[in-house]
TISETI-816390 format. One record per residue (C-alpha): residue number from 1; residue in three letters; x, z, y. Coordinates in steps of 0.1 Angstrom, whole numbers, plus 5000, padded with zeros to 4 digits. Last residue first. Layout:
  domi  pamar    px    pz    py
   NUM    ALA     X     Z     Y
...
END
This chain:
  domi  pamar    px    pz    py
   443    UNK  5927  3124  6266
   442    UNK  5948  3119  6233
   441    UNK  5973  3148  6240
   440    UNK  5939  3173  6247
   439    UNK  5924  3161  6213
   438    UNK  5952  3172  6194
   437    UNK  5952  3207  6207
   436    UNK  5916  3212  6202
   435    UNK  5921  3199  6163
   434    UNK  5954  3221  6159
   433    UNK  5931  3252  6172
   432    UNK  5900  3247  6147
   431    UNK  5927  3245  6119
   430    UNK  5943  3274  6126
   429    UNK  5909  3294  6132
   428    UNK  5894  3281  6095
   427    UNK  5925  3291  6079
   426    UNK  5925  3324  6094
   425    UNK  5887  3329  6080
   424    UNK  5900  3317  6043
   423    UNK  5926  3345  6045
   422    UNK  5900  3371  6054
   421    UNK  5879  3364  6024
   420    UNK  5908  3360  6002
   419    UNK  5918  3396  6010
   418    UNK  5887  3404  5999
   417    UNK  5882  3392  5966
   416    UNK  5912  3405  5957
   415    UNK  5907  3437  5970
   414    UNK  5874  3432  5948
   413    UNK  5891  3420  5917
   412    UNK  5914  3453  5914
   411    UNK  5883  3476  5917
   410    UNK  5885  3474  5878
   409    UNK  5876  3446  5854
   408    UNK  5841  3465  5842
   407    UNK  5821  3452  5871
   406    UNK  5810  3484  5900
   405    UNK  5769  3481  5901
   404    UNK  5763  3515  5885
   403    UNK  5775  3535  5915
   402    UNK  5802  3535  5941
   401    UNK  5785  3530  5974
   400    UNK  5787  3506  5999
   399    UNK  5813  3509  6029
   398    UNK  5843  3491  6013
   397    UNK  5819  3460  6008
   396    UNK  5810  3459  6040
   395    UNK  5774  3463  6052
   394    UNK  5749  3441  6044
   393    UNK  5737  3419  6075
   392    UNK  5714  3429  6099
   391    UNK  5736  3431  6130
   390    UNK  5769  3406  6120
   389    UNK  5797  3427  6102
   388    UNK  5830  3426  6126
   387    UNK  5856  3412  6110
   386    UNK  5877  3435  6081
   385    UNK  5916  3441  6088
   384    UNK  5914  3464  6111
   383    UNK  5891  3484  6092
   382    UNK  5915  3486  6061
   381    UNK  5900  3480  6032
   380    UNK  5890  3514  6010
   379    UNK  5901  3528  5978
   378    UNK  5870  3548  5960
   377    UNK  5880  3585  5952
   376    UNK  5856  3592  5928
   375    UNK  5877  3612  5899
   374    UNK  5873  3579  5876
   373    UNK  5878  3563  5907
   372    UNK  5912  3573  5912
   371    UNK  5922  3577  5877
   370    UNK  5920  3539  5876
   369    UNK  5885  3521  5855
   368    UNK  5891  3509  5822
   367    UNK  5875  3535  5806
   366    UNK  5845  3524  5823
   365    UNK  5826  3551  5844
   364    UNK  5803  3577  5835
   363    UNK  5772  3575  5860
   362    UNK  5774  3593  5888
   361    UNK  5746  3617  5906
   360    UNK  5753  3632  5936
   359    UNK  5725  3612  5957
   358    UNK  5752  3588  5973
   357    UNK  5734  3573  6004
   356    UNK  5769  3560  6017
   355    UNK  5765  3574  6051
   354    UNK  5777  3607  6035
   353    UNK  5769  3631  6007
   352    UNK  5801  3645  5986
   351    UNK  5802  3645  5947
   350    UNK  5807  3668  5937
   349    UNK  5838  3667  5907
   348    UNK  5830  3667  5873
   347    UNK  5850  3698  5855
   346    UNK  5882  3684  5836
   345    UNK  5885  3683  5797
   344    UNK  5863  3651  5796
   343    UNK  5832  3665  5782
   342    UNK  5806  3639  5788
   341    UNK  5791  3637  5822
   340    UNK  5756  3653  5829
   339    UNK  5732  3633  5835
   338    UNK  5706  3661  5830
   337    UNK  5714  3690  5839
   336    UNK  5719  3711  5809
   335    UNK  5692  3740  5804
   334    UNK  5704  3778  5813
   333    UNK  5695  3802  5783
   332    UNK  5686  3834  5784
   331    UNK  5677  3857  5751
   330    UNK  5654  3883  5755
   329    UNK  5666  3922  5758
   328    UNK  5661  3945  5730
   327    UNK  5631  3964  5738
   326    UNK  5643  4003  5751
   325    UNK  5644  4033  5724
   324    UNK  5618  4062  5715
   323    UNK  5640  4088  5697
   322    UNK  5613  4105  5673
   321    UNK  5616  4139  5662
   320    UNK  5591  4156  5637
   319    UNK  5573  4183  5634
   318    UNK  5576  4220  5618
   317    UNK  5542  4235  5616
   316    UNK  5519  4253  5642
   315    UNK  5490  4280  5632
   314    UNK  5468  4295  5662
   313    UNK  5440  4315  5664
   312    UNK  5418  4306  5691
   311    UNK  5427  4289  5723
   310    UNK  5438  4250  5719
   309    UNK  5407  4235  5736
   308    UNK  5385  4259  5756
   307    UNK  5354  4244  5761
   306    UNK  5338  4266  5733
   305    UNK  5367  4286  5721
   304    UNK  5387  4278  5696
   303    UNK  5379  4295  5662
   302    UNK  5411  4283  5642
   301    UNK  5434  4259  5656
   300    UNK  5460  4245  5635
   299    UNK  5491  4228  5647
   298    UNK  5510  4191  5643
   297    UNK  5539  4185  5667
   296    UNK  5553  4149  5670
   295    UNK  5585  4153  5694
   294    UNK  5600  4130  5719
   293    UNK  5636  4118  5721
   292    UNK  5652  4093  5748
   291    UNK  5636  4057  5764
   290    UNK  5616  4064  5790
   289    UNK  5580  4048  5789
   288    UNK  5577  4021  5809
   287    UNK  5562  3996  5776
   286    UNK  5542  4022  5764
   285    UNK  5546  4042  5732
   284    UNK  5525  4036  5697
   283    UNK  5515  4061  5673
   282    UNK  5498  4054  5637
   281    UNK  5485  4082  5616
   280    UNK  5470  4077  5580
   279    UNK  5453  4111  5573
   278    UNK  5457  4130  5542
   277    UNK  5440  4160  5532
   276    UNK  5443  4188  5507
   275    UNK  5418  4213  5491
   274    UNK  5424  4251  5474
   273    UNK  5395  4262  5495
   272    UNK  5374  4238  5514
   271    UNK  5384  4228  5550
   270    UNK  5362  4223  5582
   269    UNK  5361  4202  5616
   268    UNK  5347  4218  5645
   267    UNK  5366  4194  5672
   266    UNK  5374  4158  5660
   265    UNK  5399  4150  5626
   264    UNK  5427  4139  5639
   263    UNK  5424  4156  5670
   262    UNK  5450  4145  5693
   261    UNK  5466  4169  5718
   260    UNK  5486  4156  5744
   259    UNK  5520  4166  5764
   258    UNK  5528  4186  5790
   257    UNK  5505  4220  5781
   256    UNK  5494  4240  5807
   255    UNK  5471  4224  5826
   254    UNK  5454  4212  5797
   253    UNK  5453  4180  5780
   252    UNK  5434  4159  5748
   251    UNK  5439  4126  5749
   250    UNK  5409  4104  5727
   249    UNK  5420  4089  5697
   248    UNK  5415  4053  5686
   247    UNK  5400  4043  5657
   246    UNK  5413  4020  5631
   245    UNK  5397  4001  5601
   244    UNK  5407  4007  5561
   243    UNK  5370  4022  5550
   242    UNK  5386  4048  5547
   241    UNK  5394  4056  5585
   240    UNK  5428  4053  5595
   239    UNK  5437  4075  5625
   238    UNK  5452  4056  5659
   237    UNK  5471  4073  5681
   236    UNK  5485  4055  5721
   235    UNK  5506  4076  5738
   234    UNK  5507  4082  5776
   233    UNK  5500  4123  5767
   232    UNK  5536  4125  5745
   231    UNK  5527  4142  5713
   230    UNK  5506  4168  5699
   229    UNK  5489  4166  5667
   228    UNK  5461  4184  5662
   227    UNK  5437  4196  5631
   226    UNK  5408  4222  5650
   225    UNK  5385  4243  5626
   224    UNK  5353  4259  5634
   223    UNK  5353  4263  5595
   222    UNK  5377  4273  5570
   221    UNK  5365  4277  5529
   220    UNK  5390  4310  5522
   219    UNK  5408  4307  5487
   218    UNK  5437  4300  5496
   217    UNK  5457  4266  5493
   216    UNK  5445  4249  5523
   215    UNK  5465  4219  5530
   214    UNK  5459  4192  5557
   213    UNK  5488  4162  5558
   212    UNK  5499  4135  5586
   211    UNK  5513  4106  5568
   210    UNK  5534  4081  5591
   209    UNK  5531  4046  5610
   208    UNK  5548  4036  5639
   207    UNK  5535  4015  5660
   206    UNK  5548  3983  5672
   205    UNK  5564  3976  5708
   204    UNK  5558  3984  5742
   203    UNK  5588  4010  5741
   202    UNK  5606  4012  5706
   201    UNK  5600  4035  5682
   200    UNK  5627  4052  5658
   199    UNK  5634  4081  5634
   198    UNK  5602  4067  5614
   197    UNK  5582  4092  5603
   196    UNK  5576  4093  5567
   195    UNK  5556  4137  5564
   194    UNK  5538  4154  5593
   193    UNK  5526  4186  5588
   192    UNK  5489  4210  5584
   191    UNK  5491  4246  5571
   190    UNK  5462  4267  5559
   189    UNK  5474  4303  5558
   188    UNK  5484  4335  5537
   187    UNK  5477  4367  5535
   186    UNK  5484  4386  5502
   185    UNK  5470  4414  5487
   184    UNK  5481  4444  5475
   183    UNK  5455  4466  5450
   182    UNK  5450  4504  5454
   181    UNK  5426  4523  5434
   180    UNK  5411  4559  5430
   179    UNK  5385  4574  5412
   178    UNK  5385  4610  5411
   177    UNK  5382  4631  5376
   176    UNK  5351  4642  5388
   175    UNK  5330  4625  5415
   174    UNK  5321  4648  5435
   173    UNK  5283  4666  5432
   172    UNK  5282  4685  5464
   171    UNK  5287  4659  5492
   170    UNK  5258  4645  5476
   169    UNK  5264  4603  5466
   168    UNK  5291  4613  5448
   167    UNK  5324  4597  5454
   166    UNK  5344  4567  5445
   165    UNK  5377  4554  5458
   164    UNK  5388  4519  5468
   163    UNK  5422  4513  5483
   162    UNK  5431  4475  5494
   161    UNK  5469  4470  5508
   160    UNK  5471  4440  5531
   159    UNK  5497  4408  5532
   158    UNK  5521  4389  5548
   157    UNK  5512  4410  5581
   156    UNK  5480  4409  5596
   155    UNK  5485  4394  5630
   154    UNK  5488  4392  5671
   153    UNK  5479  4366  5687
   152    UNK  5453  4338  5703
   151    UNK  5424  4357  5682
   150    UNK  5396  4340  5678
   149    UNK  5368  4341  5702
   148    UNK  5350  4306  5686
   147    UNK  5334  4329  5655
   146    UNK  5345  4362  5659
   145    UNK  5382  4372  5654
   144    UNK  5414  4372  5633
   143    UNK  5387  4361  5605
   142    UNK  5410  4381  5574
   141    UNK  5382  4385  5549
   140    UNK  5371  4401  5522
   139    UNK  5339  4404  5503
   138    UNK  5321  4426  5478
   137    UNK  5301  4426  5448
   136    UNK  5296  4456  5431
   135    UNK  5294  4456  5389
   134    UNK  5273  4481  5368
   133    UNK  5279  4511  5346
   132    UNK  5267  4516  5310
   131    UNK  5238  4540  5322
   130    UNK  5233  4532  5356
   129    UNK  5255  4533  5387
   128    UNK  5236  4532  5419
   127    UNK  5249  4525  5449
   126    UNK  5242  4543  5484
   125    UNK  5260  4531  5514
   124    UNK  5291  4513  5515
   123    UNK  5323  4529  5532
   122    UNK  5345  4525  5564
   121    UNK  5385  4524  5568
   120    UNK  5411  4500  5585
   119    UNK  5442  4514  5588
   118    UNK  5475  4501  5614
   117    UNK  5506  4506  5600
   116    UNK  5540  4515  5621
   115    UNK  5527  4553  5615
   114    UNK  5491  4553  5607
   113    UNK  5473  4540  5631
   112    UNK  5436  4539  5630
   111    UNK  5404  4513  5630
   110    UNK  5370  4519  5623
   109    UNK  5355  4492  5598
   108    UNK  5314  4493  5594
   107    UNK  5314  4480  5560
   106    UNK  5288  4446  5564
   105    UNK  5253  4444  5543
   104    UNK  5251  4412  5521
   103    UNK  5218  4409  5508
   102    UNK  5191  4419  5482
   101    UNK  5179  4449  5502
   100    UNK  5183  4477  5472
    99    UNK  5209  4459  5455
    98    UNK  5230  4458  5481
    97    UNK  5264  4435  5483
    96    UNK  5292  4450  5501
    95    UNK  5310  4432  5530
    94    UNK  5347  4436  5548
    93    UNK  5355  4418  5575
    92    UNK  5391  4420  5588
    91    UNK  5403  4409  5629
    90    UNK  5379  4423  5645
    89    UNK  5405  4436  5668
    88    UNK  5441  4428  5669
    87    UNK  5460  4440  5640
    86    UNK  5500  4445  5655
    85    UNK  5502  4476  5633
    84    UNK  5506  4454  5603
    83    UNK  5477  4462  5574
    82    UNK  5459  4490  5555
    81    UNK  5423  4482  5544
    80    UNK  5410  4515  5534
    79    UNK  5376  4518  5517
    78    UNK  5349  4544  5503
    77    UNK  5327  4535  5477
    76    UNK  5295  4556  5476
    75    UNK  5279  4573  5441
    74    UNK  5248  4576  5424
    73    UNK  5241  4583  5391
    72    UNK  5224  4571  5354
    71    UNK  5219  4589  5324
    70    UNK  5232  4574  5289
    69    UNK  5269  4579  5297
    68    UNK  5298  4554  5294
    67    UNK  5288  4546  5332
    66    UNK  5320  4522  5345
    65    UNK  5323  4511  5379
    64    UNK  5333  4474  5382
    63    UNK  5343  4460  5413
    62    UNK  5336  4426  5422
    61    UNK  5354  4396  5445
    60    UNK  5345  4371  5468
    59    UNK  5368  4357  5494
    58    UNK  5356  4357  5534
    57    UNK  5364  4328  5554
    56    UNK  5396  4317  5571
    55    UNK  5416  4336  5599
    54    UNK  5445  4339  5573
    53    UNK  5431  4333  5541
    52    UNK  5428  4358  5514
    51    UNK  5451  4359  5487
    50    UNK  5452  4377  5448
    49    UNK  5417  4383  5450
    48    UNK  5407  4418  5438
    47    UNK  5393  4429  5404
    46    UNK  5388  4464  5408
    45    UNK  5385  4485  5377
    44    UNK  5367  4518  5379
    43    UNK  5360  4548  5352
    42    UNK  5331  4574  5355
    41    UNK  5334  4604  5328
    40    UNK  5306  4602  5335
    39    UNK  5267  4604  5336
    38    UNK  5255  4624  5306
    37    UNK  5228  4626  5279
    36    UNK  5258  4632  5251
    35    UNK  5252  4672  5251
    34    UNK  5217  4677  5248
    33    UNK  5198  4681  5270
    32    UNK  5183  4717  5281
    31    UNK  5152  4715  5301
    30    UNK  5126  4721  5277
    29    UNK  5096  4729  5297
    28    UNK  5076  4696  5283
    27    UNK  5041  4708  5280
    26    UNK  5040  4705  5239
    25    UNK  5071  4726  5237
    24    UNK  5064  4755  5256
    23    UNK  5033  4757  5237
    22    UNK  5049  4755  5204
    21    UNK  5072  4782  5211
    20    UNK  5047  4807  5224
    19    UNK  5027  4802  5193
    18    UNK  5061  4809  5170
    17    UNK  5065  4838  5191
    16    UNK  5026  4851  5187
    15    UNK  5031  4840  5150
    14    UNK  5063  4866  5141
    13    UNK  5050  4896  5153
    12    UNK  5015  4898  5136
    11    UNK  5034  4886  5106
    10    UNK  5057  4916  5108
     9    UNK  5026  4941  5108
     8    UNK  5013  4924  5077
     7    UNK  5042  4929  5058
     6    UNK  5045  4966  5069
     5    UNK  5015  4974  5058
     4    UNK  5015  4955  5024
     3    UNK  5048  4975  5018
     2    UNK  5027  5010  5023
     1    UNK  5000  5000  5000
END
């Protein structure tokens, strides 16, 4: 009797507990979990582009914060950007991706020095890391500047050091172990150059002809983008379109700057990443241009302000020299007179101009002819011994000129002829005064 007591009095204890626990049960006041059903450890990997274009568009990347747990969190992702101490403002971009406004949503960056470095830090807001973990997209950029306001100088510095670290969304609940990473990464530029110039132009004369070449091996797409070649403002440049024809290229000039600036691709133009471009380039100098050396200079404008050619950020290149050199001289040549006399050894003598009429022009004479008249020096009669010519008649034979009409036996056979002449005329007078003579004696 006594055990059935005490059997019946420990069941009356026993099912009010085992009531209590089923109620507790069935309306869900269980709040232990069990050990697994946790967020963390928390692990990140940051895959980070290797280079980021200098004052070229932002370049895509993700970071991966790992969840091995079966409960999700929340944390933030804080950032430094470290870089040269020279970094003018707005002058990095740095964007996060948010799940909870399906956009891009920009870091607010304030900047700080740090000994000769200059820091860059801000953070996202609110991400949410679920069980298994989950991937953030962000973006980096080096934009030296707003769009058209870039920056005319200062820099970045070959390359940046990226730090990401992760923390609990509460200020309470860190992030435990802490999650830390640093990743260099390098800043490089689109470049544009000249490649076959000629070391030669000549004034006036034919262009010369040459490469001029566009490379942008980041991975930054640039826009707002100027491709110039500067050279001597009188020049003539001519780009080849690809359809094989030739346009001519406005003179750009400030001011400030000598010489010209030829946009070989116009104002605004843009350039994908990893891409390369060739232009065909033709130059040409004019005619008074002084000869000596001028340079072809190609440079890169980035973000130039409206109006404001060749102000933004600014990336030149090694050119070329080119010794611009006088047009050879043309050949002169003085025609032969005509009638000239055949090469005798001795110049032809003038000829001078007197009462004779002689124009100056003599034909060669026989080779039979004296010295003397081969020179022209004609042998006169003397005057005493010549009559008086009648008016109107032909002058004397020693006053005509030399010329074509002279006969091929010499002047020998005129003195001849003309001492005969005045022989015959003394005849004629002796014989007229032995008739007079004999006709007095008769009478």
């Amino acid at each position: 009797m006594r055990k059935t007591n005490r059997a019946l009095n420990r069941a009356r204890r026993l099912v009010p507990a085992v009531a209590l626990t089923a109620a507790l049960v069935a309306g869900g006041a269980v709040t232990a979990t069990p050990a697994f059903a946790t967020a963390g450890p928390l692990s990140l990997t940051v895959h980070a582009p290797a280079v980021v274009g200098f004052a070229g568009g932002p370049v895509e990347f993700t970071e991966h914060i790992g969840n091995p747990g079966d409960q999700g969190t929340s944390v933030v992702l804080d950032f430094e950007i470290e870089s040269d101490l020279g970094t003018p403002p707005d002058a990095l971009s740095l964007d996060y991706f948010s799940d909870m406004t399906g956009g891009w949503l920009p870091v607010d960056l304030k900047a700080r020095s740090e000994g000769n470095r200059m820091v860059n830090a801000g953070g996202t807001g609110k991400v949410t890391v679920p069980a298994g973990g989950t991937d953030v997209r962000l973006r980096l950029g080096v934009p030296m500047g707003k769009p058209h306001d870039g920056a005319t100088n200062g820099g970045t510095g070959p390359n940046l050091a990226f730090r990401t670290a992760v923390k609990g969304w509460w200020q309470d609940s860190p992030v435990e172990p802490p999650l830390n990473d640093t990743h260099v990464i390098n800043v490089e530029g689109i470049t544009n150059g000249v490649s076959g110039v000629p070391a030669t132009a000549v004034a006036g004369g034919a262009p010369i002809e040459f490469d001029a070449v566009l490379r942008n091996p980041t991975p930054s797409a640039y826009t707002n983008l100027g491709n110039v070649l500067f050279t001597d403002r009188h020049a003539r440049v001519e780009v080849r379109g690809a359809d094989g024809t030739w346009t001519v290229l406005a003179p750009v000039t400030t001011e400030a700057e000598p010489p010209a600036g030829f946009y070989l691709d116009g104002r605004n133009s843009s350039a994908a990443p990893g891409s390369s471009q060739t232009k065909r380039v033709r130059v040409s100098y004019p005619a008074d241009m002084q000869p000596g050396a001028t340079e072809l200079n190609p440079c890169v404008f980035v973000n130039e302000g409206d109006g404001m050619p060749f102000r933004g950020t600014t990336m030149c290149s090694p050119g070329a020299t080119v010794r611009v050199v006088a047009p050879e001289p043309k050949p002169t040549t003085t025609p032969a007179p005509t009638g000239t006399p055949e090469s005798t050894g001795t110049p032809a003598p003038t000829p001078s101009t007197g009462s004779n009429g002689s124009n100056g022009s003599k034909p060669q004479l026989g080779g039979d002819a004296p010295a003397a008249q081969q020179a022209g020096d004609v042998t006169r009669a003397p005057a005493a011994s010549a009559p008086a010519a009648p008016a109107g008649d032909a002058p004397a034979a020693g006053d005509r000129p030399v010329g074509g009409h002279l006969a091929s036996t010499g002047a020998d056979s005129d003195r001849t002829g003309l001492i005969a002449g005045a022989g015959a005329l003394l005849v004629g007078a002796g014989a007229g005064a032995f008739f007079l003579a004999r006709r007095r004696r008769t009478s």
